[in-house]
N, C-alpha and C positions, 0 to 999 in steps of 0.2 A: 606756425605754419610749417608744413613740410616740405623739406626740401629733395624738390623730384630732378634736381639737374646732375647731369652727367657729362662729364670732360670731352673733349673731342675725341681723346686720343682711345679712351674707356667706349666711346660712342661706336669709333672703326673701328675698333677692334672687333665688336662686335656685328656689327653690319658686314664685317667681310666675311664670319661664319654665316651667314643669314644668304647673303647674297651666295656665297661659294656653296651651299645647300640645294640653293634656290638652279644652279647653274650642274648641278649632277645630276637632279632629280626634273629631269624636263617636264613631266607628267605631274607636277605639283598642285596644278592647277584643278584636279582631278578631285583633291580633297579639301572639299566646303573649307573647312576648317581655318586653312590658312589662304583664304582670298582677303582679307581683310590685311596681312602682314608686311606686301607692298607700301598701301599707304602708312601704314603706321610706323616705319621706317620713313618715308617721307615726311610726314611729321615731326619725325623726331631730328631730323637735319632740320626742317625750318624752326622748333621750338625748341631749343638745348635742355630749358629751366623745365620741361615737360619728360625726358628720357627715360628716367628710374620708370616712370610710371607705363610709359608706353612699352618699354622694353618686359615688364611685367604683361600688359595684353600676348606683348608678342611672343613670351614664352608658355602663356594659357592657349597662345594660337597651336602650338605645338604637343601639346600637351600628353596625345594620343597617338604619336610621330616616335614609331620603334628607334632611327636615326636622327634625333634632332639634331640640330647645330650645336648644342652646349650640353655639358654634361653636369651631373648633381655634385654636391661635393667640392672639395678643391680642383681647382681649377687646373689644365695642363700647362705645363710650362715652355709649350710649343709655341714661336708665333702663331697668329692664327692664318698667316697664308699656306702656313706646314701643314696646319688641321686641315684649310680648304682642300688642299693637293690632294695629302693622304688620305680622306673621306671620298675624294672624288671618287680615285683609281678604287677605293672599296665600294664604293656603290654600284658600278660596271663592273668589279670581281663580283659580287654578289649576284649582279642577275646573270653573269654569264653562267657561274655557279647553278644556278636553279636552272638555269636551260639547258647546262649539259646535263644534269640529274634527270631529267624530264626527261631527256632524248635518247638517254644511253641507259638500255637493261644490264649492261656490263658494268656499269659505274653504278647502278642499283642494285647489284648483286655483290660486288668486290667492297665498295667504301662500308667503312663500318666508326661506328661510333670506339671511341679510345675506351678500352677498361675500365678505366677510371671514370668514366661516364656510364658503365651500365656495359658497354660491348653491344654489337649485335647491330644490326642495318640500322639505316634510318629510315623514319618514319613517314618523313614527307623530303621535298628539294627545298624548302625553304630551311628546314633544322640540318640538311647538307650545308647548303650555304651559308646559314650562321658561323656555322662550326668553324669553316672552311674561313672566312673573313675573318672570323675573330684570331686565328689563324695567323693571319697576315697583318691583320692591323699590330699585333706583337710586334710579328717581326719588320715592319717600317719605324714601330714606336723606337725599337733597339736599333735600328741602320743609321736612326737620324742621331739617337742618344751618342750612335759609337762616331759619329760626322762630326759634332759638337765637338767632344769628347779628345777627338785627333787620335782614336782608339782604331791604328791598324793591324790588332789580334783578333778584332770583331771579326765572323763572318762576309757580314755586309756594312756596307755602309750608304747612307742617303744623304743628299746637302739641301734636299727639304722642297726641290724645285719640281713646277709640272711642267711636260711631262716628266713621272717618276723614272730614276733613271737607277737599279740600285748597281753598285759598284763591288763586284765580288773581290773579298780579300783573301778569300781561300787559295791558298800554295799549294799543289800540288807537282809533288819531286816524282822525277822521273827514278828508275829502277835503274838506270843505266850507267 
């Protein structure tokens, strides 16, 4: 028989990216896909010995979700209330991203894709705002790395909490 149970602690950690998704992206409800993900989270606190399996639906529920909650691969070494925060504040950079793209012929004309990407405008607000988020999600990965860390040569630094708060460690000497 197979064993589909999942620990408490392996349980919330997971439900907090799920819920902390669920809580940035208010318009969730919008996509078929994941109306079923509610309950099977629910399910999955009243049934433990059932989790692998449901938490399996629940990442088929997602499947098609540019921003899931979890990523492939090894896993981040972030708590996941770190992931919640920092996915949140990027998912409100992202649309605002696209809305200033959308709004501003000057930020359609000036931003440009990096060199090393090809050069030359973008082609829609939403490959602005990737770019632009991917961006940032960097640089929170490394504020929180250099917080951990007790790295005050970093730029910045973050203690991982929302709202995000980042802490500039930049010196600048005066001339005088």
């Amino acid at each position: 028989m197979v064993d589909n149970s999942m620990d408490d602690n392996t349980w919330n950690e997971k439900k907090t990216l799920i819920e902390g998704w669920f809580e940035a992206h208010p318009d969730w409800e919008e996509n078929v896909s994941l109306i079923a993900v509610p309950q099977l989270v629910a399910a999955g606190d009243a049934k433990p010995d059932t989790r692998k399996a449901l938490y399996a639906a629940i990442r088929t529920c997602f499947a098609d979700i540019a921003d899931k909650p979890f990523r492939a691969g090894r896993g981040s070494s972030m708590p996941s209330d770190v992931i919640v925060a920092r996915d949140s504040i990027l998912s409100a950079y992202h649309t605002a991203m696209v809305e200033l793209f959308d709004s501003s012929d000057a930020v359609q004309a000036l931003e440009n894709r990096h060199g090393k990407s090809g050069g030359g405008n973008y082609d829609s607000a939403e490959e602005f705002a990737d770019d632009a988020t991917k961006s940032r999600r960097l640089m929170l990965n490394a504020a929180h790395k250099a917080y951990t860390d007790n790295n005050d040569d970093a730029p910045y630094s973050w203690d991982g909490t929302s709202p995000v708060a980042l802490v500039c460690n930049i010196v600048v000497e005066d001339d005088e």
